[in-house]
N, C-alpha and C positions, 0 to 999 in steps of 0.2 A: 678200225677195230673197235667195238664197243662192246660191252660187260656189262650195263648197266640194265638188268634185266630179271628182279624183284619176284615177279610171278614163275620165271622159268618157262616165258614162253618162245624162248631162241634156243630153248633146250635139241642140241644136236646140229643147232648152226655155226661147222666149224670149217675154219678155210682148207683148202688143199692145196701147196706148195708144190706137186708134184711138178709141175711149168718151168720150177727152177731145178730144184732136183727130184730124185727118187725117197731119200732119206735121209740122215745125218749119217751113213755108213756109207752112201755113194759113193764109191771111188773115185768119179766124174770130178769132185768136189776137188780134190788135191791134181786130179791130174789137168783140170784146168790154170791152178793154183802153181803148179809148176812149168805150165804151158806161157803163162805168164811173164813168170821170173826169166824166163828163155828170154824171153822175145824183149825183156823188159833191159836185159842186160845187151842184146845184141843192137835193141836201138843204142846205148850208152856207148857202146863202142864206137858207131858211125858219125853220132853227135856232140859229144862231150867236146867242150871249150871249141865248136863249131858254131854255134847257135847266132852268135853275131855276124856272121858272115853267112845266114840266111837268106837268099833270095825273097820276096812274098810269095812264090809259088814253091819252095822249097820248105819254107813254114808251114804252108797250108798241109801239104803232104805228111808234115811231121806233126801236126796237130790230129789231121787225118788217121795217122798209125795208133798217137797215144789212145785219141779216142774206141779203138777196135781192139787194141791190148788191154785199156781198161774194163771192156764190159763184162767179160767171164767175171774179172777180182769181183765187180761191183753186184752180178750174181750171187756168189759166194758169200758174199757182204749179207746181204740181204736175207739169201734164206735160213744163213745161221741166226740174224736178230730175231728175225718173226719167228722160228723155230723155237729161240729161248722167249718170246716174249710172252706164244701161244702155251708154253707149260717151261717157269724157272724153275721146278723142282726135279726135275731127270738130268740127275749130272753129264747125261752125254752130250745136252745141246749145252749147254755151259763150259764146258771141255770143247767143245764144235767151234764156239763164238769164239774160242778164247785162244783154239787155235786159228782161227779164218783169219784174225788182227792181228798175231804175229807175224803169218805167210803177208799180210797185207802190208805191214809194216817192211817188211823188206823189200816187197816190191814198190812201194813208195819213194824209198832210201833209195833205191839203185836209179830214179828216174828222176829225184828232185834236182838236180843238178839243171835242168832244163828250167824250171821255171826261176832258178835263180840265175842263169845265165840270161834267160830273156829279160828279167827286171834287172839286170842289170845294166839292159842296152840303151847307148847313149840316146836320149830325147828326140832330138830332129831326127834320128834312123828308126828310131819307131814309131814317132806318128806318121810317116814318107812310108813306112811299111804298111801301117793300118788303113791307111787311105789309099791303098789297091785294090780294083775289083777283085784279085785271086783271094782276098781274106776276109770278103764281106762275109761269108758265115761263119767264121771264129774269129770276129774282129770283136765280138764284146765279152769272150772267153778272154783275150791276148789283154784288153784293156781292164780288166776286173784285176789278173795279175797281178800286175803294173801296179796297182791303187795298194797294194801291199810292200813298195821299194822300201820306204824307210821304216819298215818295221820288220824285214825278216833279218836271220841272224846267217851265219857263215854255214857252209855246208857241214860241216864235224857237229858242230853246236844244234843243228835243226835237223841231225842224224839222232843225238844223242834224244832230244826231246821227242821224236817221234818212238821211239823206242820205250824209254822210261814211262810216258804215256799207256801204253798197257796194264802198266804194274803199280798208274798212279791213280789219276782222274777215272779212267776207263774202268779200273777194278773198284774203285770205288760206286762206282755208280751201278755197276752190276750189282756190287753188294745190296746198295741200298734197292734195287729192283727185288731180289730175292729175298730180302728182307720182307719188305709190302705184300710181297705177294702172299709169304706165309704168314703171314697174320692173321689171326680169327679172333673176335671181337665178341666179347659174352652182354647180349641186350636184354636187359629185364625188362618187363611190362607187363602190366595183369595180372600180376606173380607167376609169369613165367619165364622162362628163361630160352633163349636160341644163342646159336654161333654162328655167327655170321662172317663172309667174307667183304675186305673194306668196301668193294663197289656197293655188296649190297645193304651196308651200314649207310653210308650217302645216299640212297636211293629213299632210303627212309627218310632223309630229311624233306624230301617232298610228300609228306603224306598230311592227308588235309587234319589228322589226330594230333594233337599238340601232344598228348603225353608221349604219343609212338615217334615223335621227333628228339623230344625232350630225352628219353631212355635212348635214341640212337646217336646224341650227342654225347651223350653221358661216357657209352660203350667207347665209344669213338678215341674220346679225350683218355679212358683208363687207357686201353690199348697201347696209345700213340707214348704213353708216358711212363709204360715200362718197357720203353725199346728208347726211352729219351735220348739215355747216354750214349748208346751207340748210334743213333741218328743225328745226334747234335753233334759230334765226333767226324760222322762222315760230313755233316754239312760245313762245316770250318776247316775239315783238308779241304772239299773242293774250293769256297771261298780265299784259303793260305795258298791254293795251286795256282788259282785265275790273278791273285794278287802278283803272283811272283812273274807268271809269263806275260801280264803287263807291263811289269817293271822292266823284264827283260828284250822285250820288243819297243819298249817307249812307246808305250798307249798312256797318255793324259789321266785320262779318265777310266773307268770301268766298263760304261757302254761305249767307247770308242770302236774297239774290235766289231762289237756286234751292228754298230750303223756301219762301218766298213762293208762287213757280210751282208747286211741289207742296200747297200747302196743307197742309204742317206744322209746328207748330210746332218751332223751334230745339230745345226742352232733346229733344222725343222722339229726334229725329236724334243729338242727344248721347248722349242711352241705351244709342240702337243701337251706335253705334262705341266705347261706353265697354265694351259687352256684348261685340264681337269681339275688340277687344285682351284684354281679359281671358281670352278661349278660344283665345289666341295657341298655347295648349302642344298644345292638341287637333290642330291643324293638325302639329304637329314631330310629335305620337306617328303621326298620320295617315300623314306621307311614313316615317318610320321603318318604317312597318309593310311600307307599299308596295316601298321598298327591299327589306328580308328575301324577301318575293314574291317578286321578281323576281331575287332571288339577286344582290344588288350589293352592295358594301361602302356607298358611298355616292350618293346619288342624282343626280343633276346637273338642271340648268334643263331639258335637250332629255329630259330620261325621265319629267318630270310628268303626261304626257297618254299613257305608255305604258297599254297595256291590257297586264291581270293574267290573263282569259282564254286559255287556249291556244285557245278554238274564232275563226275567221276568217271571212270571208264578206265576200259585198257581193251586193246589194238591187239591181235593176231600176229606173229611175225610174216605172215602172207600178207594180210589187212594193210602193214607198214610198208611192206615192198611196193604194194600197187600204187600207193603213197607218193612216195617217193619217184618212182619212176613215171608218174603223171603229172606231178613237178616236174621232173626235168626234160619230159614232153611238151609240158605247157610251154618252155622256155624256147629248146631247139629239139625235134626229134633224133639229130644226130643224138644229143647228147645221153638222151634217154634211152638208142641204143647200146650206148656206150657203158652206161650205169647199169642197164640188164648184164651185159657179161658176166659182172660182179656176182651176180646170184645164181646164171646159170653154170658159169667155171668156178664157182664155188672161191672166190676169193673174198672173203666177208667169216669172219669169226667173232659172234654173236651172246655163245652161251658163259654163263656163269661157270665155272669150277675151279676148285684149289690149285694153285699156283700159276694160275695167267696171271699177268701183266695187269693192274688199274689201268684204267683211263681210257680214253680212245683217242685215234689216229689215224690219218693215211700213209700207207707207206708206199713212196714213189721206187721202184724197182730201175728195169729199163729195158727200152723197146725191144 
C-alpha cells in the first residue's frame, strides 16, 4: 500500500478486497467466524491433555486441521485490517476490526491449549518426533514453538492476556492509527497556505525548494505537537505494556521476544548494531558531503531527503507500473507475472485521501 503521491497521479488507484469478501456487512464474515469456533472447539475435545501421546503421523494430521480451520479466521483478519487501514474514518470498519479480534480472540483461547501441551513435551519425545519423514513439512512450524518453553505462561494466565489485549495494546494502537490518519497539517509558503495530509507533508520533504521543505517541516512539527500529549500518552502505555509482558514471560531484555520472532540469535543482532555505531562517522562525512552539494553551510533535519540532482520529473502511474513489472521481468518472468495480478486484480491502493492509513506495506493474506 502506498500514499505517497504529491501530484495526485494514483488518483483512483484503489484496491478491491472483494477476493476476501463482499463488504464489511457480508454475512459470510461472521458465518465463517462461527464456522470456526465449531470446529475450533470440536478439535479441543478430541485433543485436549492428548497431545503428548501423539503419534508423528497423528501430529501431522492435527497440524494439518489447525492449519484449514485457521484460514477463514486469517481471511477475516485481514480484510477487516486493510478495510480500516484503506479509510479509519467510517466507524463500521473499526467496529468490523474490532469485532473480527474478539471472535479471533476466542478462537485462539479455545485452541491454545495445544501449543502449550506440545511445548510442554518432554525433549527426547520431540526431537525423535521431529526427525520423522511424517512432519517434515510442519517440522519448522513444531520447532519455532518449542523456542518459546520458558517463556509462555499457564493457560488461565495466556487466556487472560489474550483477551485484555484488545482493550490494551491493540486499542491503543488503533487509536494512534486513527489519530494520523485524521490529521491535516496547515503549510505556509509564498504567503500561502494548503492542508495537507501527513503522507503529503513528507513528500514535501523531497522537493528540490529548500523553503518548500523548510514550511513542510515546520507544518509537520506544529501538527505533531498539538496532538503531543495524547501521542506521548499512547506511546508510554505501549512501552509500560511490552515492559510488563517481558517481565512477565522473563524476556532479559527488550529485543529478546522480537530476535525470538525473527529467529536470531541475540549476540548476531549485537554485531549488527555494534557494526553501525561504529560507522557512526561515515554517516557525519555522508551529510557533510551532501551539504557542500547543495551549497549550504550547514544541513538541517528538513534537507536530508533533498535531491542533489538538478534533473526533475514525475512518472505517470501507468509509466511506474511498466517500471516495475520490467524489473521484475528483468529478474524472473515468473515473478513479473506475479506482480502483474497486483494491478490487474486490483490489489494495489495507491491514491491519497482523508483517512487512509500513512505509510506503506505489503499485506500477506493467504493462499
Amino acid at each position: 500500500m502506498e500514499s505517497t503521491d504529491p501530484s495526485g497521479l494514483a488518483a483512483g488507484v484503489r484496491w478491491d478486497l472483494s477476493d476476501l469478501y463482499t463488504g464489511p456487512d457480508d454475512p459470510a464474515i461472521d458465518a465463517d467466524l462461527d464456522r470456526a469456533l465449531e470446529r475450533a472447539g470440536d478439535f479441543a475435545s478430541r485433543h485436549r491433555d492428548a497431545v503428548a501421546s501423539l503419534s508423528a503421523v497423528g501430529l501431522a494430521a492435527a497440524i494439518d486441521e489447525l492449519e484449514s480451520l485457521n484460514e477463514p479466521v486469517v481471511r477475516a483478519a485481514c480484510y477487516s485490517q486493510l478495510l480500516f487501514a484503506a479509510d479509519t474514518s467510517d466507524p463500521r470498519h473499526g467496529a468490523l476490526m474490532q469485532r473480527v479480534q474478539e471472535r479471533i480472540s476466542e478462537i485462539k483461547n479455545t485452541l491454545l491449549f495445544f501449543e502449550l501441551e506440545w511445548v510442554a513435551v518432554e525433549s527426547g519425545t520431540a526431537d525423535a518426533l521431529l526427525g520423522d519423514p511424517a512432519l517434515a513439512k510442519r517440522r519448522h512450524f513444531l520447532s519455532s514453538v518449542r523456542r518459546y518453553r520458558a517463556h509462555l505462561l499457564t493457560e488461565p494466565e495466556e487466556r487472560i492476556l489474550e483477551e485484555t489485549a484488545n482493550t490494551g495494546r491493540r486499542a491503543f494502537g488503533r487509536l494512534f492509527d486513527e489519530i494520523m490518519s485524521s490529521m491535516r497539517f496547515q503549510v505556509e509558503a509564498n504567503g500561502e497556505s494548503e492542508e495537507l495530509g501527513e503522507e503529503e507533508v513528507l513528500a514535501r520533504l523531497y522537493s528540490p525548494d529548500r523553503e518548500a521543505r523548510r514550511a513542510a517541516s515546520s507544518a509537520l512539527t506544529r501538527g505533531l505537537r498539538s496532538h503531543s500529549g495524547t501521542l506521548a500518552f499512547i506511546f508510554n502505555t505501549l512501552v509500560q505494556d511490552k515492559a510488563i509482558d517481558d517481565r512477565l514471560r522473563g524476556y532479559g531484555k527488550p529485543m529478546d521476544s522480537r530476535n525470538l520472532g525473527n529467529e536470531i540469535e541475540a549476540p548476531a543482532v549485537e554485531s549488527l548494531l555494534n557494526a553501525c555505531v561504529a560507522r557512526y562517522p561515515l554517516v557525519a562525512r555522508y551529510y557533510r558531503l551532501k551539504a557542500r552539494i547543495l551549497g549550504l553551510d550547514r544541513l538541517e533535519d528538513f534537507d536530508r531527503y533533498a535531491p542533489v540532482s538538478s534533473e526533475q520529473g514525475s512518472l505517470s502511474f501507468s509509466d511506474a507500473q511498466r517500471l516495475v513489472i520490467d524489473a521484475y521481468g528483468d529478474f524472473a518472468p515468473e515473478m513479473a507475472r506475479i506482480a502483474q495480478r497486483f494491478f490487474t486484480d486490483r490489489w494495489i491502493d495507491a491514491e491519497l485521501r482523508p483517512g487512509k492509513r500513512g505509510g506503506a506495506f505489503s499485506a500477506s493474506t493467504l493462499p
